[in-house]
C-alpha positions in Angstrom: 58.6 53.0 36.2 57.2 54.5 33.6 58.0 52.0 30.7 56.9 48.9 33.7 53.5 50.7 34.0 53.3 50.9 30.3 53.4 47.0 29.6 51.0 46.2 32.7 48.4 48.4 30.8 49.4 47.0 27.8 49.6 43.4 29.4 45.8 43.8 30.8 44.5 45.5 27.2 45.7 42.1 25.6 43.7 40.3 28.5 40.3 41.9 27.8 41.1 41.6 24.3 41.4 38.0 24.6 38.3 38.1 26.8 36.2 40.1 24.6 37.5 37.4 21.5 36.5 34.5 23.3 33.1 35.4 24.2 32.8 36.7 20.6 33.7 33.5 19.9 31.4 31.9 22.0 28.8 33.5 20.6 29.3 32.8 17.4 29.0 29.0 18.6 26.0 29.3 20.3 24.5 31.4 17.0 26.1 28.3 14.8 24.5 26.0 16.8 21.1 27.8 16.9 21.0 28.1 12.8 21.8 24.7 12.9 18.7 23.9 15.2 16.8 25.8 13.6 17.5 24.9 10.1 16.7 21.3 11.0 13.4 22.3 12.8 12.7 24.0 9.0 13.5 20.3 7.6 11.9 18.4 9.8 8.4 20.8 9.4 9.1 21.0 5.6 9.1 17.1 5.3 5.9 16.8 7.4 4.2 19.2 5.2 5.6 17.3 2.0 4.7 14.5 3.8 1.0 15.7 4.9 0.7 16.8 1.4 1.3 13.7 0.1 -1.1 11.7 2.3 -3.7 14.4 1.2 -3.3 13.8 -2.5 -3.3 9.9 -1.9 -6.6 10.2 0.4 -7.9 12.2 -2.3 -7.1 9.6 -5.1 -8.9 6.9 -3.1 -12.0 8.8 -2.4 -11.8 9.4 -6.5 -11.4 6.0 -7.3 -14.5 4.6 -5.0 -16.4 6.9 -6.1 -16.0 6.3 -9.7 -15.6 2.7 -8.7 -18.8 2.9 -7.0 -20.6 4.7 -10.5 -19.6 2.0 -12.4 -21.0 -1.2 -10.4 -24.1 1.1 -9.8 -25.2 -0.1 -13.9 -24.8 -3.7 -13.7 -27.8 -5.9 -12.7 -26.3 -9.6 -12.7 -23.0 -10.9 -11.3 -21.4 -11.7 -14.2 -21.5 -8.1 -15.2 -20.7 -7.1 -11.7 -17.1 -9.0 -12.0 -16.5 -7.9 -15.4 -16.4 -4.0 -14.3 -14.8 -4.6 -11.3 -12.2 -6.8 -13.0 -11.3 -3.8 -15.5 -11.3 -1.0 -13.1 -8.7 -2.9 -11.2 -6.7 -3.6 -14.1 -7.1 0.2 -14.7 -5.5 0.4 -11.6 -2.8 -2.4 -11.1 -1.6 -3.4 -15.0 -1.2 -6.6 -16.5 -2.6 -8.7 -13.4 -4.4 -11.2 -13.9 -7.8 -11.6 -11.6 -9.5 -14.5 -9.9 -12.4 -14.2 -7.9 -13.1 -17.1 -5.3 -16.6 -16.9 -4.1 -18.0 -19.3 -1.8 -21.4 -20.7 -1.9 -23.3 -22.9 1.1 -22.0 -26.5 -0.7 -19.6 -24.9 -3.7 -17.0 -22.7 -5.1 -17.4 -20.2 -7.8 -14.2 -19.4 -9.8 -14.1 -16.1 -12.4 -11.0 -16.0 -14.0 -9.7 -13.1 -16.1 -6.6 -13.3 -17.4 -4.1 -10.2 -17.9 -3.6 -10.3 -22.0 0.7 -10.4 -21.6 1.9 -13.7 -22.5 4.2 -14.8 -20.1 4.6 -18.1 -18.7 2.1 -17.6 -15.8 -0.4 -18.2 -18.8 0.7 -21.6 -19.5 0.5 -22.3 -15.8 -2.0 -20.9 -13.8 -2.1 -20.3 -10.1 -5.6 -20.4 -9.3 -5.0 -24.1 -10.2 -3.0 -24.5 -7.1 -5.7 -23.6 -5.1 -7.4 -26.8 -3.3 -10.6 -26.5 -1.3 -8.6 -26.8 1.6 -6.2 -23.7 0.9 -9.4 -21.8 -0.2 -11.4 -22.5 3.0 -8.0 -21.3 4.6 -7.4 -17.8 3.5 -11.1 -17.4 3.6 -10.9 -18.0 7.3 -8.0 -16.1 7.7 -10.0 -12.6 6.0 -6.7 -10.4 5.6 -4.2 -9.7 2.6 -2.2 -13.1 1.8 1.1 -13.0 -0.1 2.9 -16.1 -1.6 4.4 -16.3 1.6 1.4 -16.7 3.4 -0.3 -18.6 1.2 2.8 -21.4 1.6 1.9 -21.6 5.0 -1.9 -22.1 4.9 -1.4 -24.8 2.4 0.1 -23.9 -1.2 1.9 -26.5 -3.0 2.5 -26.4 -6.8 5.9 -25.5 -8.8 8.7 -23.7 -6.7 10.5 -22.7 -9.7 7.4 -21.1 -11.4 6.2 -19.9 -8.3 9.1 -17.7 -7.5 8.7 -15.8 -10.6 5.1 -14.6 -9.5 4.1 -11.4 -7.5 0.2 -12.7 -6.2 -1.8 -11.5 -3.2 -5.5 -12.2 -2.4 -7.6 -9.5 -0.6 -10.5 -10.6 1.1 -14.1 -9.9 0.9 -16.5 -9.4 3.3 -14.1 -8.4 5.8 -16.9 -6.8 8.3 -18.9 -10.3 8.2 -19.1 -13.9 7.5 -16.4 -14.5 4.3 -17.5 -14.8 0.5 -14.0 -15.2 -0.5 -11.5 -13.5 -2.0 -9.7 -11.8 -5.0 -6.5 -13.6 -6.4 -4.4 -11.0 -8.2 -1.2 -12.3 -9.4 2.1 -11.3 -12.5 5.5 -11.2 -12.9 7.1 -11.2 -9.7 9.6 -8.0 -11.9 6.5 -6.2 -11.5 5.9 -7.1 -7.6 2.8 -5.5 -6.5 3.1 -2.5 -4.1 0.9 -0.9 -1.4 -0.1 2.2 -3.6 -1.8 0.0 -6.1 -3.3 -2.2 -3.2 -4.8 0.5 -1.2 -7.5 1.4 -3.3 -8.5 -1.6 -4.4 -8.3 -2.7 -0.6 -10.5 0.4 0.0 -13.6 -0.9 -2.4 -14.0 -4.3 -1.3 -16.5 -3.6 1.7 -18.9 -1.8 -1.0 -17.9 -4.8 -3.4 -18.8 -7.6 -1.1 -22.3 -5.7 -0.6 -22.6 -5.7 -4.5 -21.9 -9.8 -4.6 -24.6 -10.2 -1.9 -27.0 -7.9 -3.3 -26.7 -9.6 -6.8 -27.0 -13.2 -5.5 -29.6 -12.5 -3.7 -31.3 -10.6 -6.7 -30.6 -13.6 -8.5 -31.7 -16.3 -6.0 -35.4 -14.1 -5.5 -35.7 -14.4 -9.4 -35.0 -18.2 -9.8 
């Protein structure tokens, strides 16, 4: 009797032995699992603070640029000179593109052309010479960012094959009122254009169309 009783003790020691190891088990799981939770809470709060940062930094770089954009246009008196600054701070700011302003008068067009210094063969065929009245009176009506893409479909025609190799957007300007055109930027489409270096320039163009309007009207009051 005494050896049976022996190996049902023994029998029900190996049972809560295996009942303690499972739930030691389990709980190990359930501590897995909660390190794993946790850990990608961590990730998920890291990258939105990365991610926050970054935003900060960029919103920091813009207000930097308009306000030294800003300083700058503040010294010139005439139009001309107007262009000429803005031209180079946005060349300061997107390399090697060359920049068209289209402005838009009552009964005319103004064109300024400045052209990026890299020889490519966008110089020996420029877009803005694409542009008819009708395309121009389109994307002015349209006052938002136009790619090639865009541009196709409010009336572009010109060279496929040279036209694939360029990166171009316009931006408009006077995008709170009535249109006074817009700014052509174009390259090499192997240096496409991104939304960093669009932003800021994006960001000026309200104070910018203000500066056309105020120096065309300076200019028609002294004729």
């Amino acid at each position: 009797m005494g050896t049976v009783t022996e190996l049902i003790i023994e029998k029900r020691g190996l049972v809560e032995h295996n009942k303690r190891h499972k739930k030691l088990r389990l709980l190990v799981s359930r501590l897995n699992k909660e390190r794993k939770k946790q850990a990608k809470r961590i990730d998920i709060l890291c990258n939105d603070f990365i991610a926050a940062q970054r935003q900060f930094i960029k919103r920091l770089n813009t207000l930097s640029f308009k306000a030294n954009f800003y300083e700058e246009i503040m010294g010139t008196r005439e139009l001309s000179g107007l262009l000429q600054t803005t031209c180079k701070l946005i060349r300061d700011e997107i390399p090697d593109a060359n920049v068209v302003f289209f402005l838009r008068r009552a009964d005319s067009l103004e064109l300024h052309i400045f052209e990026s210094n890299q020889a490519t063969t966008l110089e020996r065929q420029h877009l803005e010479n694409c542009f008819t009245p009708e395309l121009v009176n389109n994307i002015c009506n349209s006052n938002k960012l136009c790619e090639l893409d865009d541009m196709f479909a409010l009336g572009l025609q010109g060279n496929l094959n040279v036209l694939s190799k360029i990166s171009a957007i316009t931006i408009p300007l006077g995008q709170l009122g009535p249109s006074l055109g817009f700014i052509l930027l174009y390259r090499s489409s192997d240096n496409k254009f991104t939304a960093e270096e669009l932003d800021d320039i994006v960001a000026v163009t309200p104070g910018l169309s203000q500066a056309i309007q105020s120096r065309r009207s300076l200019l028609h009051s002294a004729g």
